[in-house]
Backbone as a chain_set.jsonl record, in Angstrom:
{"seq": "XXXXXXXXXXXXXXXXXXXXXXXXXXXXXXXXXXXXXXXXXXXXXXXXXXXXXXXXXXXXXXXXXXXXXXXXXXXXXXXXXXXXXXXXXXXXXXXXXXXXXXXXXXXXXXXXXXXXXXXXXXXXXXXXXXXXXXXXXXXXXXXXXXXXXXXXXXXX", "coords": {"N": [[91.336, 66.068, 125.394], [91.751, 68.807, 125.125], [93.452, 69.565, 122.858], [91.854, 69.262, 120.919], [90.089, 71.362, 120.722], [91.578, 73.742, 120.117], [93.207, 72.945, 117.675], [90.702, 73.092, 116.269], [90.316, 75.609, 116.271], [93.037, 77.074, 115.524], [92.222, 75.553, 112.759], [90.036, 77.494, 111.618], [91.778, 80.077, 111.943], [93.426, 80.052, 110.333], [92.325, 79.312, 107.949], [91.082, 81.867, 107.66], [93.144, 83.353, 107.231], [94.46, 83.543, 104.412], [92.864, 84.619, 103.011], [90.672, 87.195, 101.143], [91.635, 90.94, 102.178], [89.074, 92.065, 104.857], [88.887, 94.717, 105.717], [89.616, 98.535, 105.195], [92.191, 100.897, 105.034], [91.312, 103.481, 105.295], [91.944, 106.675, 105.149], [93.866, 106.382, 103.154], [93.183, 104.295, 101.569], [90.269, 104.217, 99.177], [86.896, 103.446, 99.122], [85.332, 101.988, 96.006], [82.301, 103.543, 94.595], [79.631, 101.778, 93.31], [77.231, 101.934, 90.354], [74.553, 102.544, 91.402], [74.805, 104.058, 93.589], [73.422, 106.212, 96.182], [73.661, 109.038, 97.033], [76.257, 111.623, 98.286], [76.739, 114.634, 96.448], [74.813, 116.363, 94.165], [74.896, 115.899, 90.876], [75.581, 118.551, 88.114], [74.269, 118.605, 84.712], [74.775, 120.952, 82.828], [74.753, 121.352, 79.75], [73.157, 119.388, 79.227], [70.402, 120.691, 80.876], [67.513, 121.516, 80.754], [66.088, 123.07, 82.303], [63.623, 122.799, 83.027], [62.255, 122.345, 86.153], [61.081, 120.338, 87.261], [62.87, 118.633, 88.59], [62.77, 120.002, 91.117], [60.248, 120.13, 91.855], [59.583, 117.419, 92.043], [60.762, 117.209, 94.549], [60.631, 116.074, 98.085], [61.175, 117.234, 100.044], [61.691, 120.149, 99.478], [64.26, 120.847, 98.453], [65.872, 121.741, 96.828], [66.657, 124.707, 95.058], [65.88, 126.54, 92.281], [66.898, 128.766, 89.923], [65.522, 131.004, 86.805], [65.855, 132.064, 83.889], [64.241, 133.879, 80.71], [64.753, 133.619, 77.691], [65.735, 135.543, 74.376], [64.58, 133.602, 72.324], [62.24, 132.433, 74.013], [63.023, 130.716, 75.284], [63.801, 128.957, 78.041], [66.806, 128.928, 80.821], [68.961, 128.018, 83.264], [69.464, 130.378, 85.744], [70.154, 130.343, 88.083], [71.125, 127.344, 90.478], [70.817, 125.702, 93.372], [71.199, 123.616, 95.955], [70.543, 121.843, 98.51], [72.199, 120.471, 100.605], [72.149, 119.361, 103.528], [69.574, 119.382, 104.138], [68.774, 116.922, 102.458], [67.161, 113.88, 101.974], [67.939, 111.966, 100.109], [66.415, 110.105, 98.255], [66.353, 110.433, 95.712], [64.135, 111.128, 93.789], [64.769, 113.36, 92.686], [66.534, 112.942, 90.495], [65.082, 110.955, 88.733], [63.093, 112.004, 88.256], [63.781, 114.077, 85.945], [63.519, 114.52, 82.907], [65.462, 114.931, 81.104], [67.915, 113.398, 82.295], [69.907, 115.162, 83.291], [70.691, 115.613, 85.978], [72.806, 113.605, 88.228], [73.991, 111.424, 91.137], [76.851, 112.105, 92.155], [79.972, 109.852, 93.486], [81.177, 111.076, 95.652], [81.555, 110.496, 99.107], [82.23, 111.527, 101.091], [80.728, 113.947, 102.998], [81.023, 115.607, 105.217], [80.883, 118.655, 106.923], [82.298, 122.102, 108.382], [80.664, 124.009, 108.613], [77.074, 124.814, 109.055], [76.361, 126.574, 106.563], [78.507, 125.723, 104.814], [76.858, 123.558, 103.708], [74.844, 124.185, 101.606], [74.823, 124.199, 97.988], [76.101, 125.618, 95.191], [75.444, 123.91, 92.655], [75.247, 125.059, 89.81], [77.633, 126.754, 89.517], [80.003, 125.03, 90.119], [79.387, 123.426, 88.267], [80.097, 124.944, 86.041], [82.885, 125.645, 86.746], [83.862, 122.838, 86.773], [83.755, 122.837, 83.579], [85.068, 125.218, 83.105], [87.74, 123.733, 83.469], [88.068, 121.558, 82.028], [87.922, 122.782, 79.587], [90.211, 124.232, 79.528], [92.209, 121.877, 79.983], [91.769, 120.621, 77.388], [93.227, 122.592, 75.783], [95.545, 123.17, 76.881], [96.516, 120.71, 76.547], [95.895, 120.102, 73.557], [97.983, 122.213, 72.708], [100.26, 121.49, 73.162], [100.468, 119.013, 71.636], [100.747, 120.613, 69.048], [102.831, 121.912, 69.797], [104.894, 120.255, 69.571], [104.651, 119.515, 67.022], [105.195, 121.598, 65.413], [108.098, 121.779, 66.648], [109.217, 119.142, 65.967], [108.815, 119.624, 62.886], [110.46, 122.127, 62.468], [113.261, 120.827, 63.132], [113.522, 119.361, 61.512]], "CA": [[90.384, 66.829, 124.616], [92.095, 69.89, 124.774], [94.125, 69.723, 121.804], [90.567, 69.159, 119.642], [89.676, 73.026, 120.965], [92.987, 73.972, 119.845], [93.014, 72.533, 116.607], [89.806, 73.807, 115.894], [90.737, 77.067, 116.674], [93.552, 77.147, 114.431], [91.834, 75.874, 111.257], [89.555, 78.326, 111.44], [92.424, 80.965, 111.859], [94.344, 79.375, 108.813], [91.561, 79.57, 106.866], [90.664, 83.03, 107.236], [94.118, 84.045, 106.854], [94.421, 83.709, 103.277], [91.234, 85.499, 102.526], [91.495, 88.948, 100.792], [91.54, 91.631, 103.412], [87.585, 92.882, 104.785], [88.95, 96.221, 105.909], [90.454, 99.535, 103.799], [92.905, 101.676, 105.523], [90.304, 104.683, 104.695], [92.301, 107.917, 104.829], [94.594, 106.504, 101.955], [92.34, 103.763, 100.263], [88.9, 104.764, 98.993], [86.164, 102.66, 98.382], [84.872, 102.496, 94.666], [80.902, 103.232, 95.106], [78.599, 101.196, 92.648], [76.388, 102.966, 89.586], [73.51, 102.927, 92.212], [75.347, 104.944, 94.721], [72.708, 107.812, 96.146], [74.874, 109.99, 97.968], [77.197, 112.466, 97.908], [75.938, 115.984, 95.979], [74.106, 116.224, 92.944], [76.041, 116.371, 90.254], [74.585, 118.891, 87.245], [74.835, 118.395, 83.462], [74.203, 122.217, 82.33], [74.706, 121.433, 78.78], [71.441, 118.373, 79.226], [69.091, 120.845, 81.771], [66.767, 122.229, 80.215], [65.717, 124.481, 83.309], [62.087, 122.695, 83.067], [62.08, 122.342, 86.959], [60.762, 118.87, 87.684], [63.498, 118.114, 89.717], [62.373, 120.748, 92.259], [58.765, 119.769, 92.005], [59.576, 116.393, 92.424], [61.701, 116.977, 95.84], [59.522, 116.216, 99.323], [61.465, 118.257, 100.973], [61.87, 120.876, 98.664], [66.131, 121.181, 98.588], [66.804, 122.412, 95.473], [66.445, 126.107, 94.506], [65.828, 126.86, 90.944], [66.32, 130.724, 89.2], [65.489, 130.439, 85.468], [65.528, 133.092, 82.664], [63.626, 133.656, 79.376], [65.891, 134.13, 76.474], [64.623, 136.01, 73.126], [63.692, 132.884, 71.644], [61.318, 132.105, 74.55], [63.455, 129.464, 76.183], [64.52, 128.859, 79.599], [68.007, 129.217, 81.295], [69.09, 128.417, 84.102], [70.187, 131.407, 86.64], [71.593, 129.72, 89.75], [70.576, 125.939, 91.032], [70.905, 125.674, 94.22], [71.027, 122.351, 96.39], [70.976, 122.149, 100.361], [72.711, 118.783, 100.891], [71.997, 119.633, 104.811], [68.13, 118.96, 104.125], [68.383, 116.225, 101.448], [66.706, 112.592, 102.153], [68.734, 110.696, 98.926], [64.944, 109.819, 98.051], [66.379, 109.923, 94.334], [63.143, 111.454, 93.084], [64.849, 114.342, 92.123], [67.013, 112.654, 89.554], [64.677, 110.267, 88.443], [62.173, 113.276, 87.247], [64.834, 115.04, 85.172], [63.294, 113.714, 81.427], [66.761, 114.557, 79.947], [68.79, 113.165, 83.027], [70.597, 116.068, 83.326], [71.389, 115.267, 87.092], [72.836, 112.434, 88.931], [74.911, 111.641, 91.885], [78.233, 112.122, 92.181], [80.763, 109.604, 94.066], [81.663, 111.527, 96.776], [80.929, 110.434, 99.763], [82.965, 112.221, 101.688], [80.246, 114.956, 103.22], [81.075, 116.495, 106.501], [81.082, 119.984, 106.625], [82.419, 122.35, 109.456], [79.372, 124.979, 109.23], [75.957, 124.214, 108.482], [76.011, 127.228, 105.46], [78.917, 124.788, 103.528], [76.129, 122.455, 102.954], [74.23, 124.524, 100.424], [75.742, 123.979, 97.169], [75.655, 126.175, 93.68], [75.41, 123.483, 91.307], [75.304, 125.645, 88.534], [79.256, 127.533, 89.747], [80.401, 124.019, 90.453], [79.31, 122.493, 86.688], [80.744, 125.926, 85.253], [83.958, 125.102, 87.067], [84.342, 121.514, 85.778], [83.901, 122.9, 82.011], [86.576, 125.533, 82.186], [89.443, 123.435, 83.864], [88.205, 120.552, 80.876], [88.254, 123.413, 78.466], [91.898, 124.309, 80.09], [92.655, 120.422, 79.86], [92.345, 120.166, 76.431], [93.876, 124.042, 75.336], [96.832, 122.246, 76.909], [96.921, 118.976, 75.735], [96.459, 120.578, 72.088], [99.09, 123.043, 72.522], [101.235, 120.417, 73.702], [100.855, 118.505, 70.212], [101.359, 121.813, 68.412], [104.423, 122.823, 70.369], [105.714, 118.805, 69.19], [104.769, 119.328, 65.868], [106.105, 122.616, 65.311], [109.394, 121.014, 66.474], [109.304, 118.315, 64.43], [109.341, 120.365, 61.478], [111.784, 122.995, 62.846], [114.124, 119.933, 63.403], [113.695, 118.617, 60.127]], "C": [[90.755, 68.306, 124.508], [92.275, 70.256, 123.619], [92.824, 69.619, 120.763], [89.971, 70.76, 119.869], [90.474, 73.785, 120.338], [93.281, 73.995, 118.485], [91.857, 72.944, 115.683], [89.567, 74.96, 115.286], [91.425, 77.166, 115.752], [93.084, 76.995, 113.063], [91.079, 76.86, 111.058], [90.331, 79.912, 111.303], [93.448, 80.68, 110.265], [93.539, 79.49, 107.428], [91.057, 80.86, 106.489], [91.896, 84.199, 106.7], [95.093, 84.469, 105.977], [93.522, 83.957, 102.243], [91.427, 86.862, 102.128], [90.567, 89.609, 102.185], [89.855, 92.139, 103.424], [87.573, 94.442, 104.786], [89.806, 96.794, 104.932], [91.009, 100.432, 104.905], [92.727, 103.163, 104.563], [91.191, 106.021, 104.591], [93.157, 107.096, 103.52], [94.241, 105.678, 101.018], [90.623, 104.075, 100.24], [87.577, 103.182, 98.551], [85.787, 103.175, 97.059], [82.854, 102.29, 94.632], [80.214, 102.353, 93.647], [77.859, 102.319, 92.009], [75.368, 103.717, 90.442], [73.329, 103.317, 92.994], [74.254, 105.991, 94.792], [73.344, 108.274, 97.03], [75.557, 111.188, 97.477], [76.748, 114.165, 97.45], [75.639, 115.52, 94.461], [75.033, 116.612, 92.346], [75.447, 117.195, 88.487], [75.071, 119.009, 85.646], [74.642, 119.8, 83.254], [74.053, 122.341, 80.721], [73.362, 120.568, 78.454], [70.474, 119.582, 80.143], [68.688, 122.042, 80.63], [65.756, 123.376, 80.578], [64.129, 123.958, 83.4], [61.289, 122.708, 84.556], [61.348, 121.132, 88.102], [61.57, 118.546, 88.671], [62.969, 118.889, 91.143], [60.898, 120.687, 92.653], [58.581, 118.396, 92.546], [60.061, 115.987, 94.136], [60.64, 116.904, 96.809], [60.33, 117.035, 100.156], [62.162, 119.545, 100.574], [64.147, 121.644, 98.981], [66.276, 121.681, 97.939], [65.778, 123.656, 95.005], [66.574, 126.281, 93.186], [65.501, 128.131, 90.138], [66.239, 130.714, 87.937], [65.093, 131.785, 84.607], [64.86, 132.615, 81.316], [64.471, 134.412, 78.513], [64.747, 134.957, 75.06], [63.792, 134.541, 72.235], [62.207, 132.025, 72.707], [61.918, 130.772, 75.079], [64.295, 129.64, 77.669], [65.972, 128.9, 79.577], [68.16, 129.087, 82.208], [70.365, 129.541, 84.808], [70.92, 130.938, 87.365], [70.203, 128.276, 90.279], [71.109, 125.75, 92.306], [70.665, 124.301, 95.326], [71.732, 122.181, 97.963], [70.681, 120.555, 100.827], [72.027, 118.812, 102.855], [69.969, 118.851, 105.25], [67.743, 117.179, 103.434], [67.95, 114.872, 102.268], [67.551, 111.589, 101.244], [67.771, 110.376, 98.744], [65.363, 109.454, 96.172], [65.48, 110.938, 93.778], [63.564, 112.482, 92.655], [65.754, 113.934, 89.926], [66.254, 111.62, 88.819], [63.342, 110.978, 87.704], [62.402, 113.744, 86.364], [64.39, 113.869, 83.878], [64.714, 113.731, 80.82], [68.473, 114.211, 80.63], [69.987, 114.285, 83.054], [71.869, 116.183, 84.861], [71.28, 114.189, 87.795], [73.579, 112.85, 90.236], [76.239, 111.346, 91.668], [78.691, 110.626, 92.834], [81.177, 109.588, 95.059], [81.001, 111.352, 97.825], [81.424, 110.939, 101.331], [82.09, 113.855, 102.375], [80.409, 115.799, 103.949], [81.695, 117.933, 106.098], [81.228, 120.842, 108.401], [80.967, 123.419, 110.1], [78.248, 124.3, 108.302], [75.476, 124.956, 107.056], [77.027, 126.537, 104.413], [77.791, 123.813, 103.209], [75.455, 122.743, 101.895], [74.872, 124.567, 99.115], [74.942, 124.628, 95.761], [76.296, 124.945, 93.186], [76.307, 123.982, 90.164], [77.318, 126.427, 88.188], [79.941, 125.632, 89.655], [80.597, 123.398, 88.603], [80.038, 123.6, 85.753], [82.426, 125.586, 85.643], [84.552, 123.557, 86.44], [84.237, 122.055, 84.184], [84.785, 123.213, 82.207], [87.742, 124.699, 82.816], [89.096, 122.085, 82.841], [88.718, 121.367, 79.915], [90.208, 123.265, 78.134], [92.659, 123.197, 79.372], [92.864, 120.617, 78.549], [92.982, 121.3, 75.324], [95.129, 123.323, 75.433], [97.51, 121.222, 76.362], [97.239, 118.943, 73.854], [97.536, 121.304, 71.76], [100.42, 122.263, 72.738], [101.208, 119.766, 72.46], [101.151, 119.64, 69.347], [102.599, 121.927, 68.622], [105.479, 121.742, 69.463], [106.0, 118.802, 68.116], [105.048, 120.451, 65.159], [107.884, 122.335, 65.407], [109.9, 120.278, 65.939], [109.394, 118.985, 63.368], [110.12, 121.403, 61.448], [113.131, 122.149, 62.919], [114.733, 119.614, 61.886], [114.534, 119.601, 59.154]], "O": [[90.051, 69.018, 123.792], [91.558, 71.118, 123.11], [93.075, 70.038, 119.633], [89.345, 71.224, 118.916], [89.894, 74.772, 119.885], [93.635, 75.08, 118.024], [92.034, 73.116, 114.477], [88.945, 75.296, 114.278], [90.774, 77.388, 114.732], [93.304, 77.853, 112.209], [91.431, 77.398, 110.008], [89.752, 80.835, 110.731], [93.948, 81.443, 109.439], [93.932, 79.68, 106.277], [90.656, 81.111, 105.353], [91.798, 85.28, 106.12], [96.059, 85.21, 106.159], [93.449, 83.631, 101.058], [92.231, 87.611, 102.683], [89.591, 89.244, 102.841], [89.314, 92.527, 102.389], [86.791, 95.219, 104.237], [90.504, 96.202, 104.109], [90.189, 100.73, 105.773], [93.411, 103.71, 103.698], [90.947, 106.5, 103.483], [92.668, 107.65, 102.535], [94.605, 105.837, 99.853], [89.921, 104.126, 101.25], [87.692, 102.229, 97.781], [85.817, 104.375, 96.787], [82.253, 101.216, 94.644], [80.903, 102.783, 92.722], [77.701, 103.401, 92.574], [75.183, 104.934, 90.43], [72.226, 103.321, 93.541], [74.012, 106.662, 93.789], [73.532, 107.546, 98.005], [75.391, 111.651, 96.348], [76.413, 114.87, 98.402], [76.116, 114.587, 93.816], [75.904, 117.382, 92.751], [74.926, 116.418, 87.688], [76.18, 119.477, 85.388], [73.708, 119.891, 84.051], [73.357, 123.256, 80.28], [72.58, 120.937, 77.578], [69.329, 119.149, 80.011], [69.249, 122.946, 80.01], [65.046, 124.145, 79.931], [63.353, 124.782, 83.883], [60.084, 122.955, 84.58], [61.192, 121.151, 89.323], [61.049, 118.144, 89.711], [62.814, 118.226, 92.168], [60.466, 121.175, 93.698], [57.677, 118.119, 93.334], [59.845, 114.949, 94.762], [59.651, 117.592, 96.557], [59.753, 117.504, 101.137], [63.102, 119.985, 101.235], [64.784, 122.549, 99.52], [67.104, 122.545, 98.226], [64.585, 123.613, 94.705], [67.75, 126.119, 92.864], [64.395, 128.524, 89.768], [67.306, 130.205, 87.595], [64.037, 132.393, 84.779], [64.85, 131.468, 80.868], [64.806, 135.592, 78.62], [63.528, 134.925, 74.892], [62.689, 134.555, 71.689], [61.391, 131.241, 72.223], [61.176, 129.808, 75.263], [65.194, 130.385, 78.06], [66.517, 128.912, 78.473], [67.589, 129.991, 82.818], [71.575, 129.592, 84.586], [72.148, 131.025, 87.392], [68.976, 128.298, 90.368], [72.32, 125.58, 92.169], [69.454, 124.081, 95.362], [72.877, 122.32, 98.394], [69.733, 119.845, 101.166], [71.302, 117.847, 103.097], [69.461, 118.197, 106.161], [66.812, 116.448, 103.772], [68.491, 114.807, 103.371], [67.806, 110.463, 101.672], [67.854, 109.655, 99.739], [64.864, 108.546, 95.507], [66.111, 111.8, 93.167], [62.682, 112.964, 91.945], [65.584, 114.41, 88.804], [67.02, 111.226, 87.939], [62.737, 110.496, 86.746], [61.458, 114.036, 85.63], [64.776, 112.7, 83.841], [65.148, 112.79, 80.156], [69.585, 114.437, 80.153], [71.097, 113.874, 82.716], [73.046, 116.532, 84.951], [70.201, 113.676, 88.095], [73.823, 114.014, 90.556], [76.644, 110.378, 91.025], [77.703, 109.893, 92.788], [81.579, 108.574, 95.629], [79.88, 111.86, 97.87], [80.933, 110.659, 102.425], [82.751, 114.889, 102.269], [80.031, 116.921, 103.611], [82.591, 118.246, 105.313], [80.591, 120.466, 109.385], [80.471, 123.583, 111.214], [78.35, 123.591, 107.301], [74.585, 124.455, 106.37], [76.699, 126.607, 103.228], [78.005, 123.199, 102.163], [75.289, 121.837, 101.078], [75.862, 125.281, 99.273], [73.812, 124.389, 95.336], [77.521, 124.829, 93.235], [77.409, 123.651, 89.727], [77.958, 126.538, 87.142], [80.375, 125.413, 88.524], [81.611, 123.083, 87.98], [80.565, 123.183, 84.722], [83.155, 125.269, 84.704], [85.563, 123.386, 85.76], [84.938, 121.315, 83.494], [85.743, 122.483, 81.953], [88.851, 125.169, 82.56], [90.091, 121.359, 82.838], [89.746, 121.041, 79.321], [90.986, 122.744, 77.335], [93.48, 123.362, 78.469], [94.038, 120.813, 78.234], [93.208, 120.962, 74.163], [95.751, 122.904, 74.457], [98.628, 120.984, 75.905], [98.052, 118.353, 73.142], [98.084, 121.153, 70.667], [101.522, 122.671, 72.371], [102.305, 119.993, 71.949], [102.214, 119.399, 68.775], [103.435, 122.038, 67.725], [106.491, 122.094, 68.856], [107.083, 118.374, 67.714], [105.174, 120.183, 63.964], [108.713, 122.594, 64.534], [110.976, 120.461, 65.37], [110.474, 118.775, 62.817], [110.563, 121.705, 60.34], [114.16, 122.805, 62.759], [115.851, 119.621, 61.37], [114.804, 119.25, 58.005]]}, "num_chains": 1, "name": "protein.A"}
């Protein structure tokens, strides 16, 4: 009766050992999070907010800082958005207030921070930063068909 312990043993090792792998060798593969990921930092549309402030009304633990100007035509702006990942719950309710979805979460789930003042996060510098290195992106990418098609007809 040994050999039936034995045998056992093995199919069960045979069988798991053409199974795709459970683990990710994390510093160099990433997981890919799901739409319904709450995590990470808020991530802010500035061209959708409309500065109305719901999201910050909506928060229970009030995280997010909101500075807002009045323009000549009597419309809002936002100044500086402010978001103190250090406090946050992931509760959602902040993005789920926002009528013109302006903010979601990011991806990143990658949070640790060495001081407790990296956790506060300008938004608003952050979403200004992703425009100009898109702007950048596509200055380049056009100048780059220019430069081609300038040559092309210098060739010709």
């Amino acid at each position: 009766m040994l050999g039936k312990g034995l045998l056992k043993g093995m199919r069960v090792t045979f069988k798991t050992f053409f199974h795709k792998k459970e683990t990710l060798q994390y510093p160099e593969e990433k997981l890919t999070m799901p739409a319904r990921f709450r995590g990470g930092e808020l991530d802010l549309n500035t061209e959708k907010c409309i500065a109305c402030g719901l999201c910050k009304m909506a928060c229970p633990n009030h995280v997010i800082e909101i500075t807002t100007a009045m323009d000549d035509a009597k419309k809002r702006h936002l100044k500086s958005y402010v978001y103190h990942s250090g406090l946050c719950l992931y509760c959602n309710f902040c993005v789920e207030a926002c009528p013109t979805k302006a903010i979601s979460w990011d991806k990143n789930y990658e949070n640790s921070r060495y001081f407790r003042d990296e956790l506060d996060v300008d938004c608003l510098a952050i979403a200004k930063q992703k425009l100009t290195k898109t702007i950048s992106a596509d200055d380049k990418a056009s100048g780059e068909k220019d430069n081609t098609l300038k040559g092309g007809i210098l060739d010709e």
